[in-house]
PLY file of the C-alpha trace (Angstrom):
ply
format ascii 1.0
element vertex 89
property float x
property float y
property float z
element edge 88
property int vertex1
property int vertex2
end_header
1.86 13.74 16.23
3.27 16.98 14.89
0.79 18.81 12.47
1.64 18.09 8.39
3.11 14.56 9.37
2.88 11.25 7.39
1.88 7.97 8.36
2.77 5.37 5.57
0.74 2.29 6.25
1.59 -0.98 4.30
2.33 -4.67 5.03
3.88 -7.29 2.66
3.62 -9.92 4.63
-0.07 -9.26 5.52
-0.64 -9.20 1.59
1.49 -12.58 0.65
-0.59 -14.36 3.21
-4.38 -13.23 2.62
-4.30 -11.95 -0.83
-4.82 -8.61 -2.06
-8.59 -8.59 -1.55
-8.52 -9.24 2.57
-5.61 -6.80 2.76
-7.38 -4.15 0.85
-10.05 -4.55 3.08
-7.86 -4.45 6.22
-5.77 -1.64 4.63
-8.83 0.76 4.02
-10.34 0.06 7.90
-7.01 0.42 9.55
-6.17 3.95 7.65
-9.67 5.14 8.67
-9.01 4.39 12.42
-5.91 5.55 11.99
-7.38 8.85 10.54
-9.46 8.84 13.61
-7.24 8.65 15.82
-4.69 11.57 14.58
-7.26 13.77 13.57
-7.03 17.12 11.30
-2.90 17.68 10.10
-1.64 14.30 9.58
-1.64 12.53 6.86
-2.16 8.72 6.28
-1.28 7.12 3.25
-1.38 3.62 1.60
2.14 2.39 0.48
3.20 -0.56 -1.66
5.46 -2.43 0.26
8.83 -3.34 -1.24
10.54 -6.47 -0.64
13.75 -6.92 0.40
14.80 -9.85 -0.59
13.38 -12.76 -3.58
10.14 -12.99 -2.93
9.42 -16.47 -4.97
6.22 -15.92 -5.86
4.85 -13.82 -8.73
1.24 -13.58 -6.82
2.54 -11.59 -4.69
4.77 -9.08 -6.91
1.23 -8.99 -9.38
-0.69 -8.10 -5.67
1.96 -5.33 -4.83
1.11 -4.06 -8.72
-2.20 -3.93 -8.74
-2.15 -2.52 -5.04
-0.16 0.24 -6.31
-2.35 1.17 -9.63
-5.54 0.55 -7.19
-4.14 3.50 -5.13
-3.12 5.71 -7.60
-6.38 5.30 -8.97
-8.26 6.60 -6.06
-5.00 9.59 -5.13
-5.78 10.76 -9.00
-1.47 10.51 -8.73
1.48 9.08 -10.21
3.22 6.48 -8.75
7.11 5.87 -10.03
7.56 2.50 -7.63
6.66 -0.29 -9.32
6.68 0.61 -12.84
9.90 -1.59 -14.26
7.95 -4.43 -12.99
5.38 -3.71 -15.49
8.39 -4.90 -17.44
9.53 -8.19 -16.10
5.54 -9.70 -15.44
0 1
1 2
2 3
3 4
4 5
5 6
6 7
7 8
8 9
9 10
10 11
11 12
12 13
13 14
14 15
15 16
16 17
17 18
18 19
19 20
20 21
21 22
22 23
23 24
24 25
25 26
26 27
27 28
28 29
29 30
30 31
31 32
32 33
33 34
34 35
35 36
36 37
37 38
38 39
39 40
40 41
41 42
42 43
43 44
44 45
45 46
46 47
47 48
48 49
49 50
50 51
51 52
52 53
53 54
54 55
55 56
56 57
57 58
58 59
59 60
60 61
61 62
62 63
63 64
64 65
65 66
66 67
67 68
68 69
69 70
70 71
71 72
72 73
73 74
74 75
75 76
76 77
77 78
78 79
79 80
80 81
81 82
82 83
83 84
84 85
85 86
86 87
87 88
């Protein structure tokens, strides 16, 4: 990989079946050997994934937010992606 690239990792459909604490768990090992594996220059980052369709199941959108105020917790960021559903749930 070219030097200064980014890696998004993220997997909705890993997260509506196990549940935000497996994927979490999953998410943070698979980064790491993904970190490994690139080495120094490219960045990999955590994403919320976004659905693209009706999802049918609030667990889920309440996993993707607190998935996405988890990691902007640890980046000490902002995140703009999932704040109108703050709103609606």
């Amino acid at each position: 990989m070219a030097p200064r690239s980014v890696v998004l990792l993220g997997s909705l459909s890993h997260l509506a079946a196990k549940g935000l604490a497996v994927y979490a768990k999953a998410l943070v090992g698979s980064m790491l050997t993904l970190k490994n594996m690139v080495g120094q220059g490219v960045n990999v980052m955590p994403f919320v994934p976004i659905p693209l369709g009706n999802m049918g199941r609030e667990d889920v959108v309440r996993s993707m937010m607190d998935l996405d105020a988890w990691i902007t917790s640890l980046s000490q960021g902002q995140s703009y992606a999932l704040g109108w559903t703050t709103e609606l749930f």
